[in-house]
C-alpha positions as CSV (number, residue, x, y, z in Angstrom):
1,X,94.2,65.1,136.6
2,X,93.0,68.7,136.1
3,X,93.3,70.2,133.3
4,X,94.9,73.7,132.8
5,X,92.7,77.0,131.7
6,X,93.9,78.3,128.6
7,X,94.3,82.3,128.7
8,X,94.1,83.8,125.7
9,X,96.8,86.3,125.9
10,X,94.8,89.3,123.8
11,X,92.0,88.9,126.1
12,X,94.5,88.7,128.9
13,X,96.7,91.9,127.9
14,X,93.1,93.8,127.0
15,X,92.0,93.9,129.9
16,X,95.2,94.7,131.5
17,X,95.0,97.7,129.4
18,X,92.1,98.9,130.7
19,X,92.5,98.2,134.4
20,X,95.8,100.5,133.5
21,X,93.4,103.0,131.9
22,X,91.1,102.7,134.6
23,X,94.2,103.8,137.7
24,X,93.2,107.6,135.8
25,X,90.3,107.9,137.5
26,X,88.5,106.0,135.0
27,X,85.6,103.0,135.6
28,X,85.6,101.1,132.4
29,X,84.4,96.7,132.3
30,X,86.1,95.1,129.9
31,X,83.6,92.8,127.8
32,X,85.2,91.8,124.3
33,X,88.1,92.2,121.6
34,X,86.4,93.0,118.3
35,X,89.7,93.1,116.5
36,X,93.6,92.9,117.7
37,X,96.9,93.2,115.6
38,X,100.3,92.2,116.6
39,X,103.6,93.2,115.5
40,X,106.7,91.6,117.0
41,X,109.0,95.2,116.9
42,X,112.0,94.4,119.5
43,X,109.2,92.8,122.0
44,X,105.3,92.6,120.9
45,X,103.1,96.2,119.6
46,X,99.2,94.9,120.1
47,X,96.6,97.0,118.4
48,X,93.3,96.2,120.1
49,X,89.9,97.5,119.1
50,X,87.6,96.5,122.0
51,X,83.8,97.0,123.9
52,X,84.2,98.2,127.5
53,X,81.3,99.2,129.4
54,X,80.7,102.2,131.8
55,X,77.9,102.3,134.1
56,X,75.5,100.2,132.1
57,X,76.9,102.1,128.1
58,X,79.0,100.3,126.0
59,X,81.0,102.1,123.8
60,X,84.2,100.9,121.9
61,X,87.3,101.8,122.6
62,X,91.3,101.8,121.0
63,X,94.4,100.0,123.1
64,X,97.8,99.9,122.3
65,X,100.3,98.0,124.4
66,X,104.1,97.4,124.0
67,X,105.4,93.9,125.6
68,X,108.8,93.9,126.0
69,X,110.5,90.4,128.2
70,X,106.5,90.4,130.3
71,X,107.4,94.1,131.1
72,X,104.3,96.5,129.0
73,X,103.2,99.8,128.6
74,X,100.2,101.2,127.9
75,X,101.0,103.4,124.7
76,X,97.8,104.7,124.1
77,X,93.7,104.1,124.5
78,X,90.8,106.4,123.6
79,X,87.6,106.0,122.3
80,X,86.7,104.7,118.8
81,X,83.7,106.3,116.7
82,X,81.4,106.2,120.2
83,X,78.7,103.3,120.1
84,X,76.4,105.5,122.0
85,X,76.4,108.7,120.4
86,X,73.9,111.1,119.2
87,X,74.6,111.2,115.9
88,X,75.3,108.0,113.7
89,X,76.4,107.9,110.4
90,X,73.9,106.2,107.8
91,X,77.3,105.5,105.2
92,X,74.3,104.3,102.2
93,X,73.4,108.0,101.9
94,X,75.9,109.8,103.6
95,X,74.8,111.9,105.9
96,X,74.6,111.8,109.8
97,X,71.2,111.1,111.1
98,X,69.4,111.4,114.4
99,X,69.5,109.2,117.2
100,X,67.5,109.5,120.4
101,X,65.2,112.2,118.8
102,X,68.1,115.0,118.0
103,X,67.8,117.0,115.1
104,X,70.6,116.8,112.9
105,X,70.7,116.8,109.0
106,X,74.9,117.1,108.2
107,X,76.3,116.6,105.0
108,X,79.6,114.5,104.9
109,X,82.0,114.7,102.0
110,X,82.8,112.5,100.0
C-alpha cells in the first residue's frame, strides 16, 4: 500500500504566492515559511512571512493571500526589513551599523 504525501497547505499556498509574484517579471525560489497567520474572513486571509532566494541572496519577504472555495488571490507581497542589506540594525545600542565595510553611524529614535 503506498502511503499518501502530506502537503502542508502554508508551504503549499507560499509558494503559490511567489510563483504568482514571480509572472511580474520577477525570479524569486521559495525556501521557507518563518511565520504564517490565518484568519477564516468569508474564505481563508494567510499572512506569511517567508525566505525566498534570488540568484544565490536570500532576503525575506511579506505574502498575503485570500482563499475563497480553492479560488485565491494574491493580496499583496513585498520585501520585509531586507536580509541582505547594507545597513543592519544593532537594536542593544540603537543605532544602524555597517555591513560589508559602508560607513554609516545613524541615530534611531527611540
Amino acid at each position: 500500500m503506498k502511503r499518501a504525501a502530506i502537503v502542508d497547505p502554508i508551504i503549499e499556498i507560499t509558494k503559490w504566492a511567489v510563483n504568482e509574484y514571480n509572472k511580474g517579471g520577477h525570479c524569486l525560489k521559495f525556501e521557507k515559511v518563518l511565520k504564517s497567520e490565518v484568519v477564516a474572513v468569508n474564505g481563508m486571509l494567510y499572512k506569511i512571512d517567508l525566505e525566498a532566494s534570488n540568484g544565490g541572496l536570500l532576503d525575506k519577504y511579506y505574502a498575503q493571500v485570500y482563499d475563497y472555495l480553492g479560488e485565491r488571490t494574491l493580496q499583496e507581497f513585498k520585501p520585509l526589513l531586507q536580509a541582505n542589506s547594507l545597513l543592519e540594525v544593532d537594536a542593544s545600542i540603537g543605532i544602524l551599523k555597517p555591513v560589508l565595510g559602508v560607513d554609516a553611524h545613524v541615530a534611531i529614535p527611540n
